[in-house]
N, C-alpha and C positions, 0 to 999 in steps of 0.2 A: 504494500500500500504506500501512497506516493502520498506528498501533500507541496504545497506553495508556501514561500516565505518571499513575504510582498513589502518591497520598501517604497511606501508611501509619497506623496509629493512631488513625482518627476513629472514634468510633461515631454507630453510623444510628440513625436513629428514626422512629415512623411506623407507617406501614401500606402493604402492596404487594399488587397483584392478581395472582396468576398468567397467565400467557398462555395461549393455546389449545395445545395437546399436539402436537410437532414429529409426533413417530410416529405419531399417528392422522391429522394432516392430510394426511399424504403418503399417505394408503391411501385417506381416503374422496374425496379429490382423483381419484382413479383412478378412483372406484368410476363419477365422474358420465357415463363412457366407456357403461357399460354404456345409457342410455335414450338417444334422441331427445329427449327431454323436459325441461321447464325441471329445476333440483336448484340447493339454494339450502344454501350452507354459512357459518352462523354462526362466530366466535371463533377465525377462523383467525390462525394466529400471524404476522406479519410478518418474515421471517427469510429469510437468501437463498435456503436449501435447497424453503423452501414456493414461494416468487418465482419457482425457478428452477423447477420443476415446472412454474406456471401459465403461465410464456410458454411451454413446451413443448407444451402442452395449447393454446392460442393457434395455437402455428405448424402444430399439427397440425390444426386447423377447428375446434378448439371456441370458442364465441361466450363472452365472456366477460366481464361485467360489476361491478364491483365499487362495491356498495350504497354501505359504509361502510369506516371504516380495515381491521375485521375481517369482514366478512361480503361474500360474491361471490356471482352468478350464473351457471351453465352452462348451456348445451345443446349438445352435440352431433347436432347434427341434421344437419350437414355435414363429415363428415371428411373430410379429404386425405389416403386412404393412402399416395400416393405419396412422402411427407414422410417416410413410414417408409424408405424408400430412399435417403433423398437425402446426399448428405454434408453437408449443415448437421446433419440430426439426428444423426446419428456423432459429429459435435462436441459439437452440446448436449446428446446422452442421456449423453455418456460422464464429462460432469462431475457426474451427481448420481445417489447411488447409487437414492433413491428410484425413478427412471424405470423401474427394473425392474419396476413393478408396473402398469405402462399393459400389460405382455402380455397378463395374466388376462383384462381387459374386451375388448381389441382380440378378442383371440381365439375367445373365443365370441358374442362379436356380428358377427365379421366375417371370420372363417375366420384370420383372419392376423396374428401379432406379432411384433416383430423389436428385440432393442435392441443396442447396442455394448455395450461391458462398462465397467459403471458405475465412476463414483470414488465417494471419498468420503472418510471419515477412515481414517490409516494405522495401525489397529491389529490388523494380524495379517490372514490368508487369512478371506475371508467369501464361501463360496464357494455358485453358485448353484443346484447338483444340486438341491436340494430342489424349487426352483420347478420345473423344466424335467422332472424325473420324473415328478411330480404331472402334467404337461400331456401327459406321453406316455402315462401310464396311461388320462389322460382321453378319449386318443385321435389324438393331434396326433404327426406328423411334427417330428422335430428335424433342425435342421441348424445348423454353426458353422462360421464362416470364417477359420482361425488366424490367418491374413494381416493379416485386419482386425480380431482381436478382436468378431466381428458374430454374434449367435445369431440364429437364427429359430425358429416352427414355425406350424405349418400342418393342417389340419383341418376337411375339409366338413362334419362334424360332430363334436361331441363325444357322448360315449356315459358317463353315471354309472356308479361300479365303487367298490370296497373300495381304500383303500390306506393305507397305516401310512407315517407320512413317519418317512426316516431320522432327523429331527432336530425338535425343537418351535421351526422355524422361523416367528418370527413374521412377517416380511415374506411365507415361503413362503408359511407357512398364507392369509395373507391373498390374494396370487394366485391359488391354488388354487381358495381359496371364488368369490370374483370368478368363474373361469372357469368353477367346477361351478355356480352359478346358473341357467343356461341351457342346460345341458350335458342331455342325453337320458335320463330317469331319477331311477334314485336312487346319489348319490354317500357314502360313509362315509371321513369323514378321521378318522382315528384319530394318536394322536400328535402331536395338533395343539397350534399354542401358543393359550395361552384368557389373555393379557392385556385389562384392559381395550382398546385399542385394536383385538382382534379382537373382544371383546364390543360396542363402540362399532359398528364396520364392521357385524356382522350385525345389529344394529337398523336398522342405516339399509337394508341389501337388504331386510330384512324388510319397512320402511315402502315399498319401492319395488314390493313385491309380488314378494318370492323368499319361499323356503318353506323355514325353515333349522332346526335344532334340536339344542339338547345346548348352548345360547350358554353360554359360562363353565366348562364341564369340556373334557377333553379328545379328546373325542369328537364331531364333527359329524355332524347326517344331513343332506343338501340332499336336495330333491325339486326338479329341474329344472322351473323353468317357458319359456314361448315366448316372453314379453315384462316388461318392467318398466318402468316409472314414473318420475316426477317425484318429489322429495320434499324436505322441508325440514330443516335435520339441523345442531344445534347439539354442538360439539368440545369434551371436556370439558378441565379444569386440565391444563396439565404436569406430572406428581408428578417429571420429572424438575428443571425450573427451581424448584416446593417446597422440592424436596432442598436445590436451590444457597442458595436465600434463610435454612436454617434455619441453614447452614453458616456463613455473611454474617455472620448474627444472635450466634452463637456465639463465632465466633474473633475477634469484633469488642467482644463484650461488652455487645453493644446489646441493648434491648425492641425488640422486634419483632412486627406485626401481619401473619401470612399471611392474604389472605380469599379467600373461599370455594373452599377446597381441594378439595370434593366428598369427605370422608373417604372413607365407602363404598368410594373405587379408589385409595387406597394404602397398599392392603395392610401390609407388616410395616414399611414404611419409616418411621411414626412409631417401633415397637418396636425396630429397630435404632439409628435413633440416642438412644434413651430407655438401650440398651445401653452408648451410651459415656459416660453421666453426664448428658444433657441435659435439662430438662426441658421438655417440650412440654404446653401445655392448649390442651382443646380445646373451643371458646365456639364454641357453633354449628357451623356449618361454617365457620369458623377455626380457623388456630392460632395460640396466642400463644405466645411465646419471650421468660422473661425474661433479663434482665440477670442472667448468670453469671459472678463472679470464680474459679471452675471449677467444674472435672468432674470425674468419677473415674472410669474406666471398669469396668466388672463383669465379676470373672472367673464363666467357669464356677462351677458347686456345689460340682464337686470340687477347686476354687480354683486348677485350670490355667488360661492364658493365655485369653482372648476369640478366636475366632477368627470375623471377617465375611467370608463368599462371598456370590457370585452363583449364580442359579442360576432357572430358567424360571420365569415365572410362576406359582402365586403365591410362588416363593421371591424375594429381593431381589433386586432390576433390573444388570445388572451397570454400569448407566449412574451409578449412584450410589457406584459403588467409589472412582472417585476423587473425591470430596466426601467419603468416610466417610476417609479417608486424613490428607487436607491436616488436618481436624477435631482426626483424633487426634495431631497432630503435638502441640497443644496443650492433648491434657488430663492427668489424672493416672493414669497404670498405663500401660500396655501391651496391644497388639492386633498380631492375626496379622490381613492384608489375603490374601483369596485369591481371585483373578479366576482361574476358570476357564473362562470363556466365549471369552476374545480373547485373542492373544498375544502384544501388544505396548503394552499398554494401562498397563501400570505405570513402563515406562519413561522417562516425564517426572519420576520423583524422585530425578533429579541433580541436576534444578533443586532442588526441596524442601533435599537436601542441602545445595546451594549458601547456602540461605538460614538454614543452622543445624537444620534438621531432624534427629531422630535416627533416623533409617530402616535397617534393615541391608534391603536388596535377596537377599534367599534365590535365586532363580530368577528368569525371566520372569513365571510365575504368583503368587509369593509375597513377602510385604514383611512385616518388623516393623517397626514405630510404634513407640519407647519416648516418652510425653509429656512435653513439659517443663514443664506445668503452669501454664506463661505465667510462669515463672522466670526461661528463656531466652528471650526474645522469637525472633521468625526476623528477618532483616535482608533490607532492601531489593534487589532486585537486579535485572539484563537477563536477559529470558528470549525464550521465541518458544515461542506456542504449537502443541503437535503435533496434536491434533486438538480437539472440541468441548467434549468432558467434561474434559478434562487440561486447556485451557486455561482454562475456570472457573474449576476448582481451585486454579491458577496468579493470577487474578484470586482467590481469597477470600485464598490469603495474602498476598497483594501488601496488599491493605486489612488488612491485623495485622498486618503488619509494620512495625517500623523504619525511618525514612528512605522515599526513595523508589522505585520499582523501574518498569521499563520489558519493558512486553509486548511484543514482534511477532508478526506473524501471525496479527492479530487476525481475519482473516475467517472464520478457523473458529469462533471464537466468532459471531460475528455470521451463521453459517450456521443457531444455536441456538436465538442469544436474542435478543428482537426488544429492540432500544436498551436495552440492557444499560446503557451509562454514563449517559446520560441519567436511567431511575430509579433509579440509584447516587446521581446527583447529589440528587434529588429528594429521596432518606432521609438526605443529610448526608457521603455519600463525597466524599473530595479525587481523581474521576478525570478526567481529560481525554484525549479521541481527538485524536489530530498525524498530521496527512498525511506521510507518511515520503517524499521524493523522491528520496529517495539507493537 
């Protein structure tokens, strides 16, 4: 186990590339289930979450080759279903929650998908009805083994039909589509989530010769077809590690170069943080981020408090909640945080508190921010991070802060963000990764 020792107060400078998009890789990773055929994916992120997907995809018979640092080759033209059985994959499906989404392509190319019940970050029940209904409507047999935490299901065929998902699940939506592709007919997902990363996924079934439409509303048609293709399929920016670098930039007081963000897919996320005093331009498809000795955050019109939620695509990601958080710790005025997506996603700001932060914690869902303006500095200190996004968070203040602070638990971050210290170091941060033996 590794941890961060983060010397506080530098600022960066420079220029930084986004990585390839955790969330989109994990779904078009899946997608390459559905052909026999070579499928070639550019700008995949390097992160344990994606790593761990592709030896899973590996130990199941997909052939797998990797071109460059970011770009691999698939073909499944040899699966080992019986690997779906086996208790090595119980072990390996059950640490990453992504795995959930090999069901969709298993299934309608091969009658049969079966996963254990995924891990992943601890923030609140993320429960899987959504998928698993959608595959019964589609026609498929369910069955779950409490014993083992193991779902299956099963279907000689799939048959296209009408269904309105209980939730704008994106991971569902995305299984869903996966297994209505080939499914007999015509399929209408209504209630669907339309993030880019489902936008991304049905370009690439489309290049593979599915027949999708309504990409980017909420509303899907598929026309099942009998086969699909090879195809070549480049992953766009993270807007969530954007988020993190504007944050960086911000509470660090540094000029900062983001490049090639792909504006176009992220949505209100430049508007929201332009909400809490920030200034963001936009040079091309970059962003630049100057040097700010503050912020002021903007109330409302009718001069009540700022209040930032999450909320489905295209409202603000709830992945960026805690980035907009740690942010306002340090600017001027006040902000209501409200995560109503996850349940337990705000609870990492005892740490913040610890460090001088003014936060009143309202509920589970709700947090005020009062900003200290960079008055109060936050002070160094030991934390351990709880999952992906909190621990970022955890790392942007650790770098504004005072003195020096020490992370553990760093492998949820690094489930995230592909060598995160490393291009810290590269723009001028004091961090360093210690192999923790204790």
């Amino acid at each position: 186990m590794s941890i961060f020792k983060i010397e506080g107060g530098h600022q960066l400078r420079g220029e930084i590339t986004p990585q390839g998009a955790k969330n989109e890789a994990l779904q078009v990773i899946c997608a390459v289930l559905l052909t026999a055929e070579k499928v070639t994916i550019s700008n995949i992120p390097d992160i344990q979450d994606v790593n761990k997907l592709i030896f899973i995809l590996g130990e199941l018979g997909v052939k797998v080759t990797r071109i460059d640092k970011n770009t691999y080759e698939f073909q499944a033209d040899e699966i080992d279903l019986d690997y779906l059985k086996s208790a090595k994959f119980k072990k390996d499906g059950s640490s990453l929650r992504g795995s959930i989404m090999i069901v969709g392509p298993l299934l309608t190319r091969f009658g049969q998908g079966y996963i254990p019940r995924p891990g992943g970050d601890k923030i609140g029940r993320r429960r899987l009805d959504t998928h698993f209904e959608g595959f019964i409507k589609l026609g498929a047999k369910f069955r779950y083994n409490p014993e083992e935490y193991f779902y299956g299901v099963e279907a000689e065929e799939l048959k296209g039909t009408y269904m309105l998902l209980d939730e704008a699940s994106v991971t569902g939506t995305a299984n869903i589509l996966m297994a209505a592709v080939m499914a007999k007919g015509e399929t209408t997902i209504y209630n669907a989530a339309c993030e880019p990363y489902i936008q991304q996924l049905s370009k690439m079934l489309i290049s593979m010769g599915a027949d999708i439409q309504g990409i980017g509303s909420n509303k899907l048609i598929v026309n099942g077809v009998k086969y699909l293709g090879g195809c070549e399929h480049r992953i766009l920016p993270d807007m969530i590690e954007i988020g993190s670098w504007i944050g960086m930039a911000v509470m660090t007081k540094s000029a900062l170069t983001i490049k090639n963000v792909s504006w176009e897919n992220l949505g209100l996320i430049p508007n929201v943080f332009r909400k809490l005093g920030i200034a963001l331009e936009k040079h091309d498809d970059d962003i630049f981020i100057p040097s700010q000795k503050e912020y002021v955050i903007q109330n409302f019109m009718d001069d009540s408090i700022l209040t930032i939620s999450d909320a489905p695509w295209p409202g603000f990601t709830p992945d960026l909640l805690s980035i907009v958080l740690v942010v306002a710790t340090q600017a001027k005025g006040s902000v209501l945080v409200h995560q109503k997506m996850f349940e337990s996603r705000l609870f990492f700001v005892d740490k913040l508190i610890d460090m001088g932060a003014k936060i009143i914690l309202c509920d589970p869902h709700r947090a005020t921010v009062i900003g200290l303006n960079h008055d109060s500095e936050l002070r160094g200190s030991v934390m351990s991070s709880p999952d992906i996004r909190a621990g970022i968070a955890l790392v942007i203040a650790a770098l504004s802060a005072q003195g020096t602070s020490t992370i553990h638990n760093i492998d949820q971050i690094d489930r995230g963000y592909e060598r995160i210290d490393e291009r810290l170091r590269a723009l001028g941060a004091k961090i360093e990764r210690i192999n923790d033996s204790f």
